[in-house]
gemmi code that builds the backbone of each chain (N, CA, C; Angstrom):
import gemmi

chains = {
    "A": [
        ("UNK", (3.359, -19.540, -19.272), (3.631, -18.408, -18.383), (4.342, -17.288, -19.144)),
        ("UNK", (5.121, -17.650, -20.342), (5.725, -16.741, -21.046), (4.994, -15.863, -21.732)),
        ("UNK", (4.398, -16.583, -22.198), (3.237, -15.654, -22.843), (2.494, -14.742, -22.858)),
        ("UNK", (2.140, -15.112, -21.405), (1.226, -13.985, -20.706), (2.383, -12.631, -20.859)),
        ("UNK", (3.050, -12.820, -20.221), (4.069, -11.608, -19.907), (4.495, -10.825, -21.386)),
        ("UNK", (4.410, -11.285, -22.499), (4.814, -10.683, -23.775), (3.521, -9.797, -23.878)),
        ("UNK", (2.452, -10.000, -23.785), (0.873, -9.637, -23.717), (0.362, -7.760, -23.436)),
        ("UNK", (-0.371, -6.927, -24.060), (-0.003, -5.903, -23.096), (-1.814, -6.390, -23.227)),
        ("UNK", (-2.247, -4.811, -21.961), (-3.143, -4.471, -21.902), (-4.108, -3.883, -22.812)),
        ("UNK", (-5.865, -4.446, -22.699), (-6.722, -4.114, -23.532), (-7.312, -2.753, -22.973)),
        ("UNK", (-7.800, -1.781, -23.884), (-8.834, -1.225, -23.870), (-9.953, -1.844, -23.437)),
        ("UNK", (-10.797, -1.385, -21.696), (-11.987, -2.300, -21.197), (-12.558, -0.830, -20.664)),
        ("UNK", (-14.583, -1.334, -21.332), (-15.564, -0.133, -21.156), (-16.179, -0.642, -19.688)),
        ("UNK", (-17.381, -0.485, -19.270), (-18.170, -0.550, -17.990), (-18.803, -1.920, -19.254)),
        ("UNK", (-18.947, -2.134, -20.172), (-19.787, -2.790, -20.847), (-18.806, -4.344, -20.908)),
        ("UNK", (-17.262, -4.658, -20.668), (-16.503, -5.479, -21.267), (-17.164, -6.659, -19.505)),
        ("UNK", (-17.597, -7.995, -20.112), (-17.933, -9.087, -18.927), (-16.773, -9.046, -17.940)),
        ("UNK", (-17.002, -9.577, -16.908), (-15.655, -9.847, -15.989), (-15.573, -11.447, -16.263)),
        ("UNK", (-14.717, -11.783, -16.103), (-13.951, -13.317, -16.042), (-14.782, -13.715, -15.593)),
        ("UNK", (-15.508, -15.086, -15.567), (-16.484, -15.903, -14.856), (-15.515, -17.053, -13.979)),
        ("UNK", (-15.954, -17.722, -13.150), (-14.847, -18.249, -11.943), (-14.384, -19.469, -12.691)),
        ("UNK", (-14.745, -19.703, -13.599), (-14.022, -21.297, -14.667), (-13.119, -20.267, -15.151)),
        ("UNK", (-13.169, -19.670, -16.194), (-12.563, -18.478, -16.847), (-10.947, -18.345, -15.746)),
        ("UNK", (-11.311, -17.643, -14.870), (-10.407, -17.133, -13.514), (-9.820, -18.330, -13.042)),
        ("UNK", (-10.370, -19.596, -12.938), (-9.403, -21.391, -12.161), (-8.504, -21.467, -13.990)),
        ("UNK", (-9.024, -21.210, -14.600), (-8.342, -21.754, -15.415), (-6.949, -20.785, -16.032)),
        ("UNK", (-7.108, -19.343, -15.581), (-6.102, -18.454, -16.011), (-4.970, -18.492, -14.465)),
        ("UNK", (-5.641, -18.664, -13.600), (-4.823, -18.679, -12.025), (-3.634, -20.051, -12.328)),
        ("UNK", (-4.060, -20.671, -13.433), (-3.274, -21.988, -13.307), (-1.975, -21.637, -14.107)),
        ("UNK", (-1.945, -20.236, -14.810), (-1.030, -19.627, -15.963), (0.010, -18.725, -15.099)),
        ("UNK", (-0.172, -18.382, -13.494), (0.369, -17.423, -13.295), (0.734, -18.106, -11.828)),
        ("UNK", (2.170, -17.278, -11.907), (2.723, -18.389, -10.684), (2.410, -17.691, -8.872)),
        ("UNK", (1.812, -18.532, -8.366), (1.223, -18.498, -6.848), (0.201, -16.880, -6.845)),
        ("UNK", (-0.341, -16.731, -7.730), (-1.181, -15.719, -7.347), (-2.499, -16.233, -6.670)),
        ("UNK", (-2.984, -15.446, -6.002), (-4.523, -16.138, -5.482), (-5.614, -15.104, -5.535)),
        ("UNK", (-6.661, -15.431, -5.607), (-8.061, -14.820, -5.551), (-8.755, -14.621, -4.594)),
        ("UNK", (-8.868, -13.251, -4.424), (-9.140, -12.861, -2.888), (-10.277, -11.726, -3.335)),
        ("UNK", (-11.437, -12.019, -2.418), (-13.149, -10.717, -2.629), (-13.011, -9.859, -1.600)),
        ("UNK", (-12.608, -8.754, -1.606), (-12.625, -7.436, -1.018), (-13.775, -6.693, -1.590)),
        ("UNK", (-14.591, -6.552, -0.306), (-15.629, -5.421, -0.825), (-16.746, -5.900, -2.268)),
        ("UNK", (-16.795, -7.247, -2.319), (-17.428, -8.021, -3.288), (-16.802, -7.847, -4.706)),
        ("UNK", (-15.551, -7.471, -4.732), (-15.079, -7.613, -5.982), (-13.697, -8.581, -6.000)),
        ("UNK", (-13.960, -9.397, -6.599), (-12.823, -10.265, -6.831), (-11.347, -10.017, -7.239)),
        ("UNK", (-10.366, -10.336, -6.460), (-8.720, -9.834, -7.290), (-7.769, -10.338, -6.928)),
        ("UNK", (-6.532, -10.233, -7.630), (-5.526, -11.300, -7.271), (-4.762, -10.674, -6.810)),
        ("UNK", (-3.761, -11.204, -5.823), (-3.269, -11.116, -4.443), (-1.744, -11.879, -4.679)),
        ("UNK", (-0.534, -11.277, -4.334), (0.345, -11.699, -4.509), (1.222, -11.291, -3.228)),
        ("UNK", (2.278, -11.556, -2.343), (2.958, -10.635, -1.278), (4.130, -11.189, -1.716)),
        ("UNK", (5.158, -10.128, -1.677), (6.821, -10.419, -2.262), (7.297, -9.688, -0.961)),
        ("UNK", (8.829, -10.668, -0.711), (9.149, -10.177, 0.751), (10.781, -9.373, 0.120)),
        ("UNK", (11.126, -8.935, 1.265), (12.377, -8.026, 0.905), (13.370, -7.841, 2.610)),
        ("UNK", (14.522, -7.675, 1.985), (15.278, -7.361, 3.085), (15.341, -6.590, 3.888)),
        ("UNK", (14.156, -5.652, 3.658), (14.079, -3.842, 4.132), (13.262, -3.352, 3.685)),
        ("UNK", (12.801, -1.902, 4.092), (11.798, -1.292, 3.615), (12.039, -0.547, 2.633)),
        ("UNK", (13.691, 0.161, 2.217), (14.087, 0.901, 0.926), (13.548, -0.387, -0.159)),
        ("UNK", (14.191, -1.856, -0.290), (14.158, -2.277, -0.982), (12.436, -2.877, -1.196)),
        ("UNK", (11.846, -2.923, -0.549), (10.166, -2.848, -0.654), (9.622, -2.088, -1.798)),
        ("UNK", (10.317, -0.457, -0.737), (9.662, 0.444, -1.794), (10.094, 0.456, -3.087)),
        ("UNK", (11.048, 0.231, -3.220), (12.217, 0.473, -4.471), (11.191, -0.805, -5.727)),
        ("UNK", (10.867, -1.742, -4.957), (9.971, -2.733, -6.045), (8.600, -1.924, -6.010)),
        ("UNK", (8.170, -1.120, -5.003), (6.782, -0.630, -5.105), (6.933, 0.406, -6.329)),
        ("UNK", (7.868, 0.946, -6.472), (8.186, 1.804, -7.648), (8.325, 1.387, -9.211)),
        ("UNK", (8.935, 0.184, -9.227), (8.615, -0.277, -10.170), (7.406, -0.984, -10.478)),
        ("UNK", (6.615, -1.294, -9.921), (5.316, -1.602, -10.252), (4.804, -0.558, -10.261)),
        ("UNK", (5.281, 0.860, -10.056), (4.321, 1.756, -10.401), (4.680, 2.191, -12.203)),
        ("UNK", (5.921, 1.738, -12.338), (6.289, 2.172, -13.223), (6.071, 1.264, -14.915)),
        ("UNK", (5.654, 0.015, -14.604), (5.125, -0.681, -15.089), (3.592, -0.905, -15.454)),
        ("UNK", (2.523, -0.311, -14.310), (1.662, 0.178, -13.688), (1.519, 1.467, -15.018)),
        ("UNK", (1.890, 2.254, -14.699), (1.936, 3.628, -15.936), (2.092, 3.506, -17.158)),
        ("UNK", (3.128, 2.302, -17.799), (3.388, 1.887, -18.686), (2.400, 1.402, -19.559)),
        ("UNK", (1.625, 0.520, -18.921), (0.254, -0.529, -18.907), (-1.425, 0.472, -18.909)),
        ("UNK", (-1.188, 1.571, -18.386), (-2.342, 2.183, -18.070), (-3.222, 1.410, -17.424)),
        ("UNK", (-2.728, 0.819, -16.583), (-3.351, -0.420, -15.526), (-2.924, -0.783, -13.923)),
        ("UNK", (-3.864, 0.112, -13.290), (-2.918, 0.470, -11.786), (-3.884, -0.695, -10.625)),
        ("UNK", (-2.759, -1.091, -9.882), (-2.863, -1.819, -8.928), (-2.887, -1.092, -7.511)),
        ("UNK", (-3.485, -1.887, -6.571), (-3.403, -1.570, -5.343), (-1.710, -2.062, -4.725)),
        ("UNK", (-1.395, -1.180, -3.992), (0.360, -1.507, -3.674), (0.422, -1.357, -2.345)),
        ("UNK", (0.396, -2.430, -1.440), (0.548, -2.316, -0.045), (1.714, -2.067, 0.271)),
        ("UNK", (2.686, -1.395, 0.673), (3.991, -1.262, 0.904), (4.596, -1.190, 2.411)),
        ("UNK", (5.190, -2.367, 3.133), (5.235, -2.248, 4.505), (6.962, -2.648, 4.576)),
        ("UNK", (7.393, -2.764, 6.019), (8.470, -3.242, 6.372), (9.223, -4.366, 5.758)),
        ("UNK", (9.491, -4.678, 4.276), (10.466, -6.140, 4.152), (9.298, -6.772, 3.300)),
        ("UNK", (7.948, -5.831, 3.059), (7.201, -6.929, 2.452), (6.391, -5.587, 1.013)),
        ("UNK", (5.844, -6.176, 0.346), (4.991, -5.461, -0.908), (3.717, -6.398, -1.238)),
        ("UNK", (2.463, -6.378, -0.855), (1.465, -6.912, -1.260), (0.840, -6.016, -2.504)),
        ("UNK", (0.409, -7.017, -3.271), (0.063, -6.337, -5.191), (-1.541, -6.852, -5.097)),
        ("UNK", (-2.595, -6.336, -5.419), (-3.637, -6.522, -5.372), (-3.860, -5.616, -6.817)),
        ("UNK", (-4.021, -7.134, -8.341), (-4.691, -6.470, -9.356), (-6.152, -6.690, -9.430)),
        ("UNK", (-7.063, -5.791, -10.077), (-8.568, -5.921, -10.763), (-8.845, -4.851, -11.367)),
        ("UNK", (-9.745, -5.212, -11.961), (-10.506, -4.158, -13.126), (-11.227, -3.150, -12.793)),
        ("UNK", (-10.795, -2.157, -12.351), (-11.805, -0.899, -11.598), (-13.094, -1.066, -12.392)),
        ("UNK", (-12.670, -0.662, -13.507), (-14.180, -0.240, -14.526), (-15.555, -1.903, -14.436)),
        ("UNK", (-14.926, -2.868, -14.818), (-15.799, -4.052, -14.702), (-16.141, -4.218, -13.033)),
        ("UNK", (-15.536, -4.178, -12.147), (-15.257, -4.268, -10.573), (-15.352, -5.956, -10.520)),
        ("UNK", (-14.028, -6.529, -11.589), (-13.849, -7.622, -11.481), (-12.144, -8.239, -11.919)),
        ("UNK", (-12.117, -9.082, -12.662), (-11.207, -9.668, -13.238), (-11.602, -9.810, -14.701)),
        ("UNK", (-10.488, -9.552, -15.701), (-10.032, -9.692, -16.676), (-8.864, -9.814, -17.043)),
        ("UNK", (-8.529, -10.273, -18.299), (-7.459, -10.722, -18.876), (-6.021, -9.840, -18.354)),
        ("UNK", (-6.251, -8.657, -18.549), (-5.293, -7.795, -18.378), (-5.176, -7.671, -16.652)),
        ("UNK", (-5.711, -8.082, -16.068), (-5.023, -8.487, -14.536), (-4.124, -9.603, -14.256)),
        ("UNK", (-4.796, -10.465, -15.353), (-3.572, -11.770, -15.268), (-2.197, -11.296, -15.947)),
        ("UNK", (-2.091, -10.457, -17.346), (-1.489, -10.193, -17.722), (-0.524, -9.063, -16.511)),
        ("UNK", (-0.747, -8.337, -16.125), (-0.035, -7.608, -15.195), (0.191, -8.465, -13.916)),
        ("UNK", (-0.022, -9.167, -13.421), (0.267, -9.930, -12.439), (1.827, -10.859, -13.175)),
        ("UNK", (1.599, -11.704, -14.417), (2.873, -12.295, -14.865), (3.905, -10.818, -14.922)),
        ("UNK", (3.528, -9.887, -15.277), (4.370, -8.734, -15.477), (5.119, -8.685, -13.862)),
        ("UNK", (4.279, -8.811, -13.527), (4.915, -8.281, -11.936), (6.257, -9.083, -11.825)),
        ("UNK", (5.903, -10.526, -11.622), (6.474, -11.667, -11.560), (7.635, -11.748, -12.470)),
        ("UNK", (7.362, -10.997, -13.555), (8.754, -11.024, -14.618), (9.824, -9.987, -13.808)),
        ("UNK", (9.316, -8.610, -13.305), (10.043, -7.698, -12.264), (10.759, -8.462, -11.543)),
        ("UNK", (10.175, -9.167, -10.762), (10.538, -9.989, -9.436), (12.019, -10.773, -10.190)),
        ("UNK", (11.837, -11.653, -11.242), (12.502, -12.673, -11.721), (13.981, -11.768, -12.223)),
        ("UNK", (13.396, -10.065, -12.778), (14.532, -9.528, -13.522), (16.019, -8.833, -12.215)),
        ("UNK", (14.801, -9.005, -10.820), (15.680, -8.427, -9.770), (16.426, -9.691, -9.331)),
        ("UNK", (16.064, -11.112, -9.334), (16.845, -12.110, -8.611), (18.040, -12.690, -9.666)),
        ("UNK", (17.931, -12.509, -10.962), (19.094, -13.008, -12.126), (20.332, -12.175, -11.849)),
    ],
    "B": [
        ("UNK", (-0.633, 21.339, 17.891), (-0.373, 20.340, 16.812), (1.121, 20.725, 16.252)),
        ("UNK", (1.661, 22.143, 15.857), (2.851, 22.380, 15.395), (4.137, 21.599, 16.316)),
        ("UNK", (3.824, 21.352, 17.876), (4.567, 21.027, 18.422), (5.122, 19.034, 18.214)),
        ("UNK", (3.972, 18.697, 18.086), (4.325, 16.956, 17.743), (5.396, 16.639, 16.225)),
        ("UNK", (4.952, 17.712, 15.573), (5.576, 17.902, 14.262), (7.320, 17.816, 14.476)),
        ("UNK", (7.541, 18.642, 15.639), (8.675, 19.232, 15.725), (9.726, 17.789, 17.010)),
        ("UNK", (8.848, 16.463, 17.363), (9.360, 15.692, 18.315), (9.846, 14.991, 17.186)),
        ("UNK", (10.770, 14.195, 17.739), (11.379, 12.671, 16.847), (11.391, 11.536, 17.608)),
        ("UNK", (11.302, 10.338, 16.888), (10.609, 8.866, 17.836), (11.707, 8.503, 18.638)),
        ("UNK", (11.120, 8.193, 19.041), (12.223, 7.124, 20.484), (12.013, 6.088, 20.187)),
        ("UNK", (13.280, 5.231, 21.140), (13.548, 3.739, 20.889), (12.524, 3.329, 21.566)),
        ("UNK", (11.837, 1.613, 20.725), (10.687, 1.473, 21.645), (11.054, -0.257, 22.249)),
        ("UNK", (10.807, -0.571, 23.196), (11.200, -2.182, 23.545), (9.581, -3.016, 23.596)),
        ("UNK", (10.245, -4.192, 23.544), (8.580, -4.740, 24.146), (8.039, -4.751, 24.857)),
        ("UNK", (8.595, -4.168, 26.398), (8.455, -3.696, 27.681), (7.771, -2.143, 27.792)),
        ("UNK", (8.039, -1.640, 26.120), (7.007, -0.639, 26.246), (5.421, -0.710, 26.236)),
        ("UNK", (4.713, 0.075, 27.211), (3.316, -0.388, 27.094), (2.887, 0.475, 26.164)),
        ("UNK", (1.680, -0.376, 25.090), (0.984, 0.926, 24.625), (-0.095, 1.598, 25.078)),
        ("UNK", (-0.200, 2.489, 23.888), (-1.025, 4.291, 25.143), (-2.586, 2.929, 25.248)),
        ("UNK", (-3.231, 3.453, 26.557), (-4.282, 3.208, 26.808), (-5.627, 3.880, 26.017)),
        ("UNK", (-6.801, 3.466, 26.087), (-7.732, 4.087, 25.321), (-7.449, 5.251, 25.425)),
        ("UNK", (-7.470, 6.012, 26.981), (-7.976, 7.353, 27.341), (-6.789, 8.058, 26.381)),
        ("UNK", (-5.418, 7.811, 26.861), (-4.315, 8.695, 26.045), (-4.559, 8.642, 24.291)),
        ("UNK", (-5.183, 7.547, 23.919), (-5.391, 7.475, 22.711), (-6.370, 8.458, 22.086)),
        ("UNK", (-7.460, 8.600, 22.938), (-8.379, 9.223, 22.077), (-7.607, 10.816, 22.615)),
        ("UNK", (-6.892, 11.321, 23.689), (-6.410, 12.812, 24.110), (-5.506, 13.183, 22.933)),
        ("UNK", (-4.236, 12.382, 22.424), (-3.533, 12.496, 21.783), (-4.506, 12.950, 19.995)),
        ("UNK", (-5.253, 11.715, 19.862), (-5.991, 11.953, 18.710), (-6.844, 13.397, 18.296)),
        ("UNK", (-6.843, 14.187, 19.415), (-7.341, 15.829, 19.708), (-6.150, 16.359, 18.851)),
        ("UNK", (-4.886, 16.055, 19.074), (-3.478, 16.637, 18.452), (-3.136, 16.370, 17.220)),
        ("UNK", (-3.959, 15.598, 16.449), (-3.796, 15.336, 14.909), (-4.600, 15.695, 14.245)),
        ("UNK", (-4.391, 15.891, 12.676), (-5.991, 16.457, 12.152), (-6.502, 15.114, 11.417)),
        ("UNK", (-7.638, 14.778, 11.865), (-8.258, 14.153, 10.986), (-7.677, 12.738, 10.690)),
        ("UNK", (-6.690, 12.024, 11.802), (-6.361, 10.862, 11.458), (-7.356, 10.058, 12.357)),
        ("UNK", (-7.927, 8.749, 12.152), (-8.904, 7.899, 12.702), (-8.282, 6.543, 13.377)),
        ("UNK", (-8.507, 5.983, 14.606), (-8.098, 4.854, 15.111), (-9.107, 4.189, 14.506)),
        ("UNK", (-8.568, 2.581, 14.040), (-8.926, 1.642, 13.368), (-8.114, 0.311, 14.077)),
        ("UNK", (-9.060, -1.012, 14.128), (-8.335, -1.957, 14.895), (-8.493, -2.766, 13.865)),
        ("UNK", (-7.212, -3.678, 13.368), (-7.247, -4.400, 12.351), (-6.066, -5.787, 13.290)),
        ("UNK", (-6.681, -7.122, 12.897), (-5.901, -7.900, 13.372), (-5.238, -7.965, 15.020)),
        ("UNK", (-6.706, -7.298, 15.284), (-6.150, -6.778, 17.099), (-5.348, -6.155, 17.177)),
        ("UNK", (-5.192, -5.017, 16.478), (-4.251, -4.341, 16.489), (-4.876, -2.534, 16.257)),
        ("UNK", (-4.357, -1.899, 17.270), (-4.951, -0.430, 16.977), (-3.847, 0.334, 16.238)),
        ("UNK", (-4.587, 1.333, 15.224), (-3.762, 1.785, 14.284), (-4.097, 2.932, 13.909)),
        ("UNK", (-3.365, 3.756, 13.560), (-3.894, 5.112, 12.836), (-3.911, 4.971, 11.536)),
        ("UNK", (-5.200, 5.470, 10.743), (-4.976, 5.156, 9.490), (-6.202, 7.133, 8.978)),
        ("UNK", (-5.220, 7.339, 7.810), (-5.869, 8.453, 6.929), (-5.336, 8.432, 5.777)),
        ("UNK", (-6.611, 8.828, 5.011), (-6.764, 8.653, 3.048), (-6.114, 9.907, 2.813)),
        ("UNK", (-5.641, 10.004, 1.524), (-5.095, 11.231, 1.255), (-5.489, 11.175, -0.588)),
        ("UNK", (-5.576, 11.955, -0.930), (-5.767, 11.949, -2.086), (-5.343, 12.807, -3.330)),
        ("UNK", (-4.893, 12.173, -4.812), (-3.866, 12.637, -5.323), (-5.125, 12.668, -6.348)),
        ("UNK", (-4.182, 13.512, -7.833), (-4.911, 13.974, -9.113), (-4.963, 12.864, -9.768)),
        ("UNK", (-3.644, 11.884, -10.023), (-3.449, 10.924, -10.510), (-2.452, 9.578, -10.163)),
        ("UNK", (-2.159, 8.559, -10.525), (-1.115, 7.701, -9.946), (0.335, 8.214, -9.600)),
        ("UNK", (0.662, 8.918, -10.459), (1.691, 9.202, -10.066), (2.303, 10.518, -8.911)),
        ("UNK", (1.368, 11.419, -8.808), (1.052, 12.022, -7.611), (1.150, 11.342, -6.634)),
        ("UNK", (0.339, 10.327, -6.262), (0.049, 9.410, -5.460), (1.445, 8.522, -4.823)),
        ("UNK", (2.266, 7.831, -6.074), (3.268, 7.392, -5.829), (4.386, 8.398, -5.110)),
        ("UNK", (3.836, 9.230, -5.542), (5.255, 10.501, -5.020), (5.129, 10.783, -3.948)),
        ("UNK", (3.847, 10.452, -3.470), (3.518, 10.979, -2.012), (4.271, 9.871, -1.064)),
        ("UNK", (3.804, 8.561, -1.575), (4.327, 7.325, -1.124), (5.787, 7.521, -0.839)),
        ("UNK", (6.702, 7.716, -2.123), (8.081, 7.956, -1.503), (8.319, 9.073, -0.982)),
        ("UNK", (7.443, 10.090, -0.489), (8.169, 11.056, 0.564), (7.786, 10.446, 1.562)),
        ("UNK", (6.775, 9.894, 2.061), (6.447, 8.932, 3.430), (7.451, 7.768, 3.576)),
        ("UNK", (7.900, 7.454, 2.628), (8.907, 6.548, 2.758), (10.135, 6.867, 3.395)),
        ("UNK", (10.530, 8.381, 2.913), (11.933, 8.835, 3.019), (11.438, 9.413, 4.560)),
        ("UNK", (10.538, 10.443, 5.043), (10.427, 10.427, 6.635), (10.496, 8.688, 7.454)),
        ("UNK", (9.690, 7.791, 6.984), (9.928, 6.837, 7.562), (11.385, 6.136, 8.147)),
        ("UNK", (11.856, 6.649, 6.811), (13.345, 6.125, 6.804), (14.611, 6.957, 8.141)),
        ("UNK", (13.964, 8.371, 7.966), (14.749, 9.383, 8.688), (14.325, 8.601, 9.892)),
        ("UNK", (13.441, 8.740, 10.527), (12.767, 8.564, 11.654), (13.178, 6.774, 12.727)),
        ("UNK", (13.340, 6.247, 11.208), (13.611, 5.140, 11.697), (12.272, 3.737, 12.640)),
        ("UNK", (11.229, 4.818, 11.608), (9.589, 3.926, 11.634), (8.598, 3.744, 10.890)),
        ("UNK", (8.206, 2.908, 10.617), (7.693, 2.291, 9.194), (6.204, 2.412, 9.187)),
        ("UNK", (5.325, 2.733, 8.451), (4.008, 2.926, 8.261), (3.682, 1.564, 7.062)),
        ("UNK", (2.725, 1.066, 7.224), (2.133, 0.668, 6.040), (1.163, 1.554, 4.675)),
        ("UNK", (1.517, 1.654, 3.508), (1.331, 2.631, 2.599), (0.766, 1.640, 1.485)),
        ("UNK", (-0.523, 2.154, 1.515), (-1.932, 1.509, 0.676), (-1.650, 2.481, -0.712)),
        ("UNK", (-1.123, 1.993, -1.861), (-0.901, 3.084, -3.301), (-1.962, 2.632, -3.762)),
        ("UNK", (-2.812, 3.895, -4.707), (-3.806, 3.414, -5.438), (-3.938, 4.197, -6.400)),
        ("UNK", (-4.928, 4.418, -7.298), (-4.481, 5.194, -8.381), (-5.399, 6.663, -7.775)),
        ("UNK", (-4.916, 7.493, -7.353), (-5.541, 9.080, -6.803), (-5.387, 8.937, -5.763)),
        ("UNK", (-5.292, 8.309, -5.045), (-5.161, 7.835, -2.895), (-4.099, 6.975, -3.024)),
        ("UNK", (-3.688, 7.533, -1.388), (-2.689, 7.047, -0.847), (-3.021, 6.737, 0.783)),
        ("UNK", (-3.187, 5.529, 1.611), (-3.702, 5.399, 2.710), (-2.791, 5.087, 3.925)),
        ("UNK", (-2.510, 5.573, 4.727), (-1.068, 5.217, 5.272), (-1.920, 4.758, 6.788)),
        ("UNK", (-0.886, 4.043, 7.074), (-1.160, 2.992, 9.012), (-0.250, 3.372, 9.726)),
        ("UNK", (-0.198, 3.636, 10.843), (0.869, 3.600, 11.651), (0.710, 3.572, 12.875)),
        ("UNK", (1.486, 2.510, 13.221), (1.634, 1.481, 14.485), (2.640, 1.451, 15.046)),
        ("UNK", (3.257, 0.793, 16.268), (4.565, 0.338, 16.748), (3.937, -0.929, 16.537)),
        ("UNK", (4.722, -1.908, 15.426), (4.765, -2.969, 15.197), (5.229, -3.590, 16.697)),
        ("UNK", (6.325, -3.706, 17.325), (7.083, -4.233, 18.559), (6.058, -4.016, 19.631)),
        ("UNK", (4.768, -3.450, 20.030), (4.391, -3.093, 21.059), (2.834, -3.574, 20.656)),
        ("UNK", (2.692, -3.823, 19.189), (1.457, -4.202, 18.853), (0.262, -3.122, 19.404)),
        ("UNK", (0.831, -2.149, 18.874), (-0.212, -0.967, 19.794), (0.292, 0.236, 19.282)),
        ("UNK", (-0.426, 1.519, 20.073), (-0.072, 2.851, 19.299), (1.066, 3.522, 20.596)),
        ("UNK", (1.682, 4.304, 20.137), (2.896, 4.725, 21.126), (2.831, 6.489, 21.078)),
        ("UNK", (2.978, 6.835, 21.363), (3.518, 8.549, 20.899), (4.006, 8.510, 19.696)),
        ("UNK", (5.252, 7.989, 19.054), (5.643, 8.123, 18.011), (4.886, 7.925, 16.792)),
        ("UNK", (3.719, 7.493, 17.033), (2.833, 7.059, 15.881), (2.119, 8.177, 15.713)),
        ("UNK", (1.695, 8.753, 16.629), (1.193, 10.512, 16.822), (2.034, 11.330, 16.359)),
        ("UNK", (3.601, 11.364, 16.491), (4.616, 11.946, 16.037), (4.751, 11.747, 14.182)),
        ("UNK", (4.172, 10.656, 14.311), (4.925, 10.420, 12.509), (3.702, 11.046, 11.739)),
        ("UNK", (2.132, 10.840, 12.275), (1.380, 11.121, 11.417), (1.107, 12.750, 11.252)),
        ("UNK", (1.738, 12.911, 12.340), (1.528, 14.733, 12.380), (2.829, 15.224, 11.119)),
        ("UNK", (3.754, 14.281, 11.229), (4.905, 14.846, 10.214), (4.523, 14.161, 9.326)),
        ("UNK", (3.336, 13.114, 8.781), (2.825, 12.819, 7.382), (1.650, 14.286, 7.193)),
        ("UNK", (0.942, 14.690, 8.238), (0.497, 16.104, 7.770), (1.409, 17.487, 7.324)),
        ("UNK", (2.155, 17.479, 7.786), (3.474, 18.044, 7.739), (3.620, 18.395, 5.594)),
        ("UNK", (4.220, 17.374, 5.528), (4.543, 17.063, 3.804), (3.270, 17.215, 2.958)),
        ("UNK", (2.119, 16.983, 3.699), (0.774, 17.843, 3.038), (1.195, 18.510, 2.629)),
        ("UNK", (1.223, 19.507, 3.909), (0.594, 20.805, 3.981), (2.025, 21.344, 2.509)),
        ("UNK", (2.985, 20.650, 3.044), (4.279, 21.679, 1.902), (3.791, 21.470, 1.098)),
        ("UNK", (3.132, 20.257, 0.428), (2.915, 20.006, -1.184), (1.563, 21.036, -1.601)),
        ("UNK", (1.404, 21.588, -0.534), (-0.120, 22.641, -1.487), (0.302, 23.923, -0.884)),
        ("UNK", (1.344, 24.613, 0.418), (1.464, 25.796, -0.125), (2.752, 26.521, -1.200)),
    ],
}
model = gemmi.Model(1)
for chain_id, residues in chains.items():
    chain = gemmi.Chain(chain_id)
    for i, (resn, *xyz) in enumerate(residues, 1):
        res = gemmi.Residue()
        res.name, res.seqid = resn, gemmi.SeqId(i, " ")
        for name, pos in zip(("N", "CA", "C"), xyz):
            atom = gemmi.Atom()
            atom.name, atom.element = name, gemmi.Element(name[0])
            atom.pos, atom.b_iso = gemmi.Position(*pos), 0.0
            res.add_atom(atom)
        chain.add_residue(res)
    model.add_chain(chain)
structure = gemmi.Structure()
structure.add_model(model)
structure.setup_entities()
């Protein structure tokens, strides 16, 4: 799990494969409680982090944006009352790749750097 | 429409009923361009908005955040990289209220400032 998170993001064309679903069971097993969810026939991982409030929601929605920018790798950011749902995938492939798993442990390292 | 802009929400109980179709679609005459959508049995206002880039986008997010906050009512806020998709409901009433008409007219509101 460490690993992933040291990891940055690749350069990916319309030409780079998407993860095949062995590929994807076997990287889901690297990253803690994320799941795989098909919206609109494209596959992506799905995470919801809860919060005491909606400042502190947003306040994590911000840093995933800011991490997000960092990465040149933007996620979908649901941002509601006490809760933040993270939905990563690969716009360009309209799938999964490496660098979704990799930003998903990223997330999770956020999460871990706010509860220490 | 200038006038909904200018109301602020009221307290809502669970004893509040929500608006019926007919008030729903009259009220929806008073907004521009926001669409009822039923998700999870639940009726909702929802409109796309769209930014140059992510971080546009995010910025939009925390000014909807900070009216939310004034107001003391919470929207759900879809971040994406150029769009920003916002919901708004009375969670407590599981339905749409006036104030949901009130907030989205003051999410047109912060439009309109950011382009003149």
């Amino acid at each position: 799990m460490g690993g992933l998170r040291l990891e940055h993001c690749v350069p990916c064309s319309r030409n780079t494969p998407p993860m095949n679903p062995d590929e994807i069971d076997a990287m889901l097993a690297e990253v803690r409680a994320w799941e795989k969810v098909e919206e609109d026939g494209i596959l992506r991982l799905k995470k919801q982090f809860t919060f005491k409030n909606f400042t502190q929601a947003l306040a994590f929605t911000n840093k995933i944006g800011a991490l997000a920018e960092n990465e040149g790798h933007h996620p979908a950011i649901l941002t509601e009352w006490g809760k933040v749902t993270i939905y990563w995938w690969t716009h360009i492939i309209h799938g999964l790749h490496q660098n979704d798993f990799i930003m998903a442990a990223k997330t999770d390292e956020l999460v871990d750097q706010r509860e220490e």
